[in-house]
C-alpha positions in Angstrom: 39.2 21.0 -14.1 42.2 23.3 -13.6 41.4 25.3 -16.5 37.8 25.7 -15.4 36.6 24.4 -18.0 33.4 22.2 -18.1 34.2 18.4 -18.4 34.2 16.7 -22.2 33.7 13.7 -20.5 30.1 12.0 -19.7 28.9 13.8 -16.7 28.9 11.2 -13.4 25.4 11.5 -11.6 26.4 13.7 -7.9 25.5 12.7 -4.7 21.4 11.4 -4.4 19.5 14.0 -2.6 20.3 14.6 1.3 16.8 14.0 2.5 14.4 11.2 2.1 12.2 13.2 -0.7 9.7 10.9 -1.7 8.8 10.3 2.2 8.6 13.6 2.5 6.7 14.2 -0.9 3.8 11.5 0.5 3.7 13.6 3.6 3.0 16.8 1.7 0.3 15.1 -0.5 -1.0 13.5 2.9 -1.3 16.9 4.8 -2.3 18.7 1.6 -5.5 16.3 1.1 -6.6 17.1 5.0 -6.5 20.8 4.0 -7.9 21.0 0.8 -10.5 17.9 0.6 -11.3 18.6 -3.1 -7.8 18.1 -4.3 -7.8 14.5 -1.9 -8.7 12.3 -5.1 -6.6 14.2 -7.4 -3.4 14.1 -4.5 -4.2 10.3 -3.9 -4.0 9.7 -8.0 -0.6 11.5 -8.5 1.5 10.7 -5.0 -0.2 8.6 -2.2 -1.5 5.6 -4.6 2.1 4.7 -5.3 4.5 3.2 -3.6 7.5 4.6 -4.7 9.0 8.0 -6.2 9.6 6.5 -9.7 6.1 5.1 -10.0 4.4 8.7 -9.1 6.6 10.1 -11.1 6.2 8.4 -14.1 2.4 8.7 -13.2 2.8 12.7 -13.4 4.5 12.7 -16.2 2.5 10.7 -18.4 -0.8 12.4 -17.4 0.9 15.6 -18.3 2.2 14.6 -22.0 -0.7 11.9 -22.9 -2.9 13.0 -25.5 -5.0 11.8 -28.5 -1.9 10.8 -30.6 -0.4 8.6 -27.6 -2.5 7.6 -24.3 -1.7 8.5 -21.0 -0.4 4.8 -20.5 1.6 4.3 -23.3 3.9 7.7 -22.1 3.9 6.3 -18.2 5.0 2.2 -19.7 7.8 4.3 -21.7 8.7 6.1 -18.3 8.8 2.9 -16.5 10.9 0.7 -19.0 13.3 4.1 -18.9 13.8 4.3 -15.4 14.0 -0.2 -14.9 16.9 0.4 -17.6 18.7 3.5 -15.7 17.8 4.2 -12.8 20.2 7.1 -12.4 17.3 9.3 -13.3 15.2 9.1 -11.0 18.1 9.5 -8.8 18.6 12.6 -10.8 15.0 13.5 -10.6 15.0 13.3 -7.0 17.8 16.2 -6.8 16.2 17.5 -9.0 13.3 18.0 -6.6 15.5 18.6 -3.4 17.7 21.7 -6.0 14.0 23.3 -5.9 13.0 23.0 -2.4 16.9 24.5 -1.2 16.9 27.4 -3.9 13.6 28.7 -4.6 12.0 30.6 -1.7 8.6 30.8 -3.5 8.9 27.3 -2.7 6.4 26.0 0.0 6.3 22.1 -0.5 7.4 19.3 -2.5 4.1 19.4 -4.1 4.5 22.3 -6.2 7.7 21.5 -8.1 6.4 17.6 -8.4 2.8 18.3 -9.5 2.6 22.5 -11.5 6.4 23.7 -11.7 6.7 23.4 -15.8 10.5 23.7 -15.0 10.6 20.1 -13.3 8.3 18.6 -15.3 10.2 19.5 -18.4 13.3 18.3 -17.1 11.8 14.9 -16.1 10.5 14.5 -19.9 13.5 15.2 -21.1 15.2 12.8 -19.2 13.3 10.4 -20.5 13.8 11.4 -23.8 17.5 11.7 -23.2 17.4 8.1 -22.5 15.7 7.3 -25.4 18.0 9.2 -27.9 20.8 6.7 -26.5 18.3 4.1 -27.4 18.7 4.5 -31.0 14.5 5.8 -30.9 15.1 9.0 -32.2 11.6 9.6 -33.3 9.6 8.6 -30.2 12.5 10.7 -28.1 11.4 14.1 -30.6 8.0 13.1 -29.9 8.1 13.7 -26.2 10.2 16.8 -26.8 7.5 17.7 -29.0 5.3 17.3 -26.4 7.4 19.2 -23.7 7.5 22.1 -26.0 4.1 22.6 -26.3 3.2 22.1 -22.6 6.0 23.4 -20.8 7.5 26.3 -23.3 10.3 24.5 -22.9 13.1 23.1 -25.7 15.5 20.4 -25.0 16.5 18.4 -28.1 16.5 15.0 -26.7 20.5 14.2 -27.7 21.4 16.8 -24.9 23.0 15.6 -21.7 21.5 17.4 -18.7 23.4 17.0 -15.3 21.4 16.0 -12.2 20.5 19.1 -9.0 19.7 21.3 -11.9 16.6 23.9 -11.2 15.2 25.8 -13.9 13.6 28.7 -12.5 9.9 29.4 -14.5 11.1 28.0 -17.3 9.1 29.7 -19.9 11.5 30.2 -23.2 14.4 28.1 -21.8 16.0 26.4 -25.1 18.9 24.4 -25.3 20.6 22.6 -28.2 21.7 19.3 -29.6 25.3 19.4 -28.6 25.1 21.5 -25.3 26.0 19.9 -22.4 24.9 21.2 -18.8 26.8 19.8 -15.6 24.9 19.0 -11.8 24.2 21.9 -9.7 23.0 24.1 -12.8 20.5 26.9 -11.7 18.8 28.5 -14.7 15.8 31.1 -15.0 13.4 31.7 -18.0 14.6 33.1 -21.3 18.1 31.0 -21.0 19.1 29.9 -24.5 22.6 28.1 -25.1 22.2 27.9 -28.8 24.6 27.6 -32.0 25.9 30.1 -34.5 25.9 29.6 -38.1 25.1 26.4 -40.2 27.2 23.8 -38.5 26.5 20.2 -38.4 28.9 19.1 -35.5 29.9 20.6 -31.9 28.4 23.8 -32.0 26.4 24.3 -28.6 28.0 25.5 -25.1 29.1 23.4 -22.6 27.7 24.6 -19.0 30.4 23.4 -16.0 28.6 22.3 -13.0 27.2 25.1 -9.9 26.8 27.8 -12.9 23.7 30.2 -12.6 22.6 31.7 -16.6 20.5 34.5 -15.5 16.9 35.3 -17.0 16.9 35.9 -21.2 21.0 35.0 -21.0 21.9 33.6 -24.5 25.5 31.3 -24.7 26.4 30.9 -27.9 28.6 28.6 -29.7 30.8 25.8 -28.7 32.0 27.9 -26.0 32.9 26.8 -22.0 31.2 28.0 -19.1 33.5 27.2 -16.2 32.2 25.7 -12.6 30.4 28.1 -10.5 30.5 30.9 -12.9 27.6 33.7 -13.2 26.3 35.0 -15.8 24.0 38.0 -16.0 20.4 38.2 -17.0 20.0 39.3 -20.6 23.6 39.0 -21.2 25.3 37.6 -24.6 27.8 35.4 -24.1 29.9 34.6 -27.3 33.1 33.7 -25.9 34.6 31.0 -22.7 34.1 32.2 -19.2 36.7 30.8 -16.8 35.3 28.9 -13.6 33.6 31.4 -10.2 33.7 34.6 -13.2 31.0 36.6 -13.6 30.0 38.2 -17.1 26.8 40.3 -17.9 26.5 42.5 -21.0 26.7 42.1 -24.6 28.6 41.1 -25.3 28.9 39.6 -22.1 32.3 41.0 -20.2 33.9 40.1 -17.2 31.9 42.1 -13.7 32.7 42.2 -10.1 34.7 39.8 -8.3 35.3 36.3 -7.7 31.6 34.0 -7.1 31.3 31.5 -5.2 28.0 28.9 -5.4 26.1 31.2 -7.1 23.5 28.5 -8.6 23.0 27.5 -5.2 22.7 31.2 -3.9 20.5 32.7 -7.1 22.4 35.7 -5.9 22.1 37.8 -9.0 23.4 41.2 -7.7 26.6 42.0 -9.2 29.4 44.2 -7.1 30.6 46.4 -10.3 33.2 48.6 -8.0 31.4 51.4 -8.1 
């Protein structure tokens, strides 16, 4: 927007991901299982038994959250109807997966993000939730949150629209509230909270633009804009809007440096201060 200010409006799913990923994700699992023979039963269970990247990953994701209060199967037919209904997220998922593989440099596969990368697999829950919040299920969509907070250290209340390329770095501690809204192309690390102030009821979590980077242990406050592509610095408090390509650190967080460009797709965290 001219004002750089992140959209009100529902957030349109970018551009599916630039590289066939789940041909690539079977030949990962393929190559993986000639390596490492023990993992070949465990690799054939989660990736090279299905025929598609929606299947697997509803797989994954139900073995993850399953438990003795819901099975294994009830989670993955809940993925599946989710994903018939809209498929948009898996389309999501999938650049999801490809945000991982182009940003982080600890990276070496599709494997990890898919199968241990608690960032990811949060996400994927949530989306799933997400779409059952819109459902009118409210209590089976806090369930699976429930269930994503215990596993993951992760807190996305289920009503919260999440953008699609978004890579959440670690993850551990990352909370976000039931009015945020996060755009495509968000890069977050662990710690990021975009939480409210005070006791009220209606709009009162931030609203991320698309291609911003929230630094590790930031906190956003409020029903406050973060513009596109703007920066904000680890452990930084953020209490007021930042215009689009601004970087902020501090606390309260204040205006650093110069001009960013693409920092969530960068992770460039070093800020030039004019020293």
């Amino acid at each position: 927007m001219a004002d750089g200010r992140a959209s009100e409006s529902p957030i349109p799913l970018a551009k599916g991901a630039p590289a066939p990923i789940w041909q690539k994700l079977r030949f990962d699992a393929k190559a993986a299982a000639e390596q490492e023979s023990t993992l070949s039963s465990y690799l054939a269970a989660t990736v090279l038994n299905h025929e598609t990247f929606a299947e697997a990953l509803c797989y994954q994701l139900a073995q993850k959250a399953g438990g003795p209060d819901m099975s294994a199967l009830a989670v993955r037919e809940i993925c599946e109807e989710a994903y018939k209904s809209d498929p948009s997220i898996v389309a999501a998922a999938e650049r999801d997966l490809q945000a991982v593989l182009e940003r982080d440099p600890a990276t070496r596969s599709t494997l990890q993000p898919f199968l241990f990368f608690k960032g990811f697999l949060a996400l994927q829950t949530h989306r799933t939730a997400h779409w059952l919040w819109g459902q009118g299920r409210e209590t089976l969509a806090f369930f699976l949150q429930s269930r994503m907070s215990e596993l993951y250290s992760v807190d996305i209340h289920p009503a919260a629209p999440i953008g699609s390329g978004v890579f959440m770095d670690h993850a551990t501690g990352i909370v976000i509230g039931e009015t945020a809204r996060v755009g495509n192309d968000v890069s977050m690390l662990h710690g990021v909270t975009l939480g409210g102030t005070g006791k009220v009821y209606t709009d009162r979590h931030p609203k991320i633009g698309n291609g911003v980077l929230l630094g590790a242990g930031s906190k956003v406050l409020g029903n406050i804009q973060i513009g596109d592509e703007a920066r904000v610095g680890s452990g930084s408090v953020v209490l007021s809007d930042v215009p689009a390509r601004c970087s902020v650190a501090g606390v309260p967080a204040k205006p650093v440096g110069g001009t960013c460009m693409k920092p969530a797709q960068t992770m460039d965290q070093k800020f030039d201060m004019g020293l």
